[in-house]
Phi, psi and omega in degrees: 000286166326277203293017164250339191248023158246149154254104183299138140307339180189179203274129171270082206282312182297149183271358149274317172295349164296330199271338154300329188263336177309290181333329189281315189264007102325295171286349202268321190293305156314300202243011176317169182273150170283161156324116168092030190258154172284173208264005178287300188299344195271320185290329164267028129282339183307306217270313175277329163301003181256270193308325148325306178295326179286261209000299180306323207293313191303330200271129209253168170322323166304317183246033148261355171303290203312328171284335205268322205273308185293321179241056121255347194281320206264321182275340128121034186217185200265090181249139174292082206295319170322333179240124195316326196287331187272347126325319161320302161340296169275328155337285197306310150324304177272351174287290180330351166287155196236008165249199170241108187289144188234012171251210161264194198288359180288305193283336151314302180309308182305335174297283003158306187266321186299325201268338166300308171324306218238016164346131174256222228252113187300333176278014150242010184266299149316323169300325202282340173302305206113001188297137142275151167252044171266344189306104151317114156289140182309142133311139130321110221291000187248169169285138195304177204243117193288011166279177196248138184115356187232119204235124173289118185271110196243015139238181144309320150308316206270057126252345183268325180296330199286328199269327156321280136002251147285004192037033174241213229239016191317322194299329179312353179264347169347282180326302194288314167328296201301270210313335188106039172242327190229144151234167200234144197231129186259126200259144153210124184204129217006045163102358185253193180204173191167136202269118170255120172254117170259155181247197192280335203269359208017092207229150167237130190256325232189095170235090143285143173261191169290137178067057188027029184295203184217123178243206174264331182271358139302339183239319161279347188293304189290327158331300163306311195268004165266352159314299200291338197262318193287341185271329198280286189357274172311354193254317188291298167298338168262025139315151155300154193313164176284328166330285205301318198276305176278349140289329168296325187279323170314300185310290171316309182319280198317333179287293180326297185308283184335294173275014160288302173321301165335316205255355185235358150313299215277353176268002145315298192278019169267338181284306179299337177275272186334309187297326201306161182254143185283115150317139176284000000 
């Protein structure tokens, strides 16, 4: 769908700018608005993958080295333009700046790691989303993966504790959580810890330590849960078609949203019947 709605000037013949436009279309897909999403969301999503795709498009090999290069450094670990996950990756890294760039792709990385720095306060991150963090994350359709150290963050709240916590940027995923596009995993592991993202397609986008670093619990972590991945695949396909399945899901959120709403009328109006004041 994304790779029909992009338009090329020519034909890509190089193998990092193929792997660049893949990368687009793999995360632009991951992270699309759901079935039932408001016409708000959709639209600043429209408005910001449009700009991220010229960028990319606009960008010549060097300077997606050059960008791969600025956030492997800052995230501390070796990304590859050559390997799909590590192209993915640094997508997913520049998408999370949350404005819109007019310039090319060095200075988007560079915002992009400046904006990472500087995080504000995950609990205004999630009110800006529209989140409460009593809001529930889809389960995964198979069962969770019973080892020990690997614990599924299964409200909005525990993602928001995570990104405290670990000082990165998890809570912005909040949202993808709530819907069924990524679950998040909180890691322990020979004393270190580390933030796991799986996607509905399971796929792992995101392992991170504190301050996105790279530990021993980055690494036994993603091991395990691409195990744990290999179960989701097949499980994912045998599902209903996706229309119908992110309409079941929406439809749930709104139920969930309703009796919230519900439930903080009436503890409005019992707090104003308590406040009323008494005639003599």
């Amino acid at each position: 769908m994304y790779l029909r709605a992009i338009r090329l000037s020519a034909a890509i013949t190089n193998p990092v700018l193929l792997s660049a436009l893949l990368g687009l279309v793999k995360v632009g897909y991951q992270s699309a608005p759901v079935f039932g999403a408001t016409a708000v969301t959709r639209a600043r999503f429209n408005n910001k993958w449009s700009s991220l795709t010229r960028i990319v498009l606009r960008a010549d090999e060097a300077a997606i080295r050059g960008a791969m290069g600025k956030v492997g450094r800052y995230l501390r670990v070796r990304l590859r333009p050559e390997e799909p996950a590590d192209m993915q990756r640094l997508v997913w890294f520049l998408s999370d700046w949350p404005g819109l760039h007019n310039g090319d792709l060095g200075g988007l990385a560079s915002k992009a790691i400046r904006w990472h720095r500087q995080l504000g306060d995950p609990r205004e991150v999630v009110a800006m989303l529209g989140l409460r963090e009593s809001c529930q994350t889809m389960p995964p359709p198979i069962p969770l993966p019973a080892t020990k150290g690997i614990r599924f963050l299964a409200t909005v709240g525990e993602i928001v504790v995570e990104a405290e916590r670990m000082h990165h940027c998890v809570a912005f995923h909040a949202e993808a959580a709530v819907y069924g596009r990524l679950y998040i995993f909180h890691v322990e592991h020979a004393g270190a810890h580390a933030t796991i993202e799986v996607t509905d397609h399971a796929i792992i986008t995101q392992a991170g330590g504190p301050r996105n670093s790279h530990n021993v619990a980055v690494t036994w972590g993603r091991e395990q849960l691409a195990e744990w991945a290999r179960r989701l695949a097949p499980a994912r396909h045998a599902k209903p078609d996706s229309v119908a399945l992110e309409f079941a899901v929406w439809h749930r959120a709104v139920q969930r949203i309703e009796a919230r709403r519900r439930r903080r009328r009436q503890a409005a109006q019992a707090r104003r019947g308590r406040q009323a004041p008494t005639g003599d």
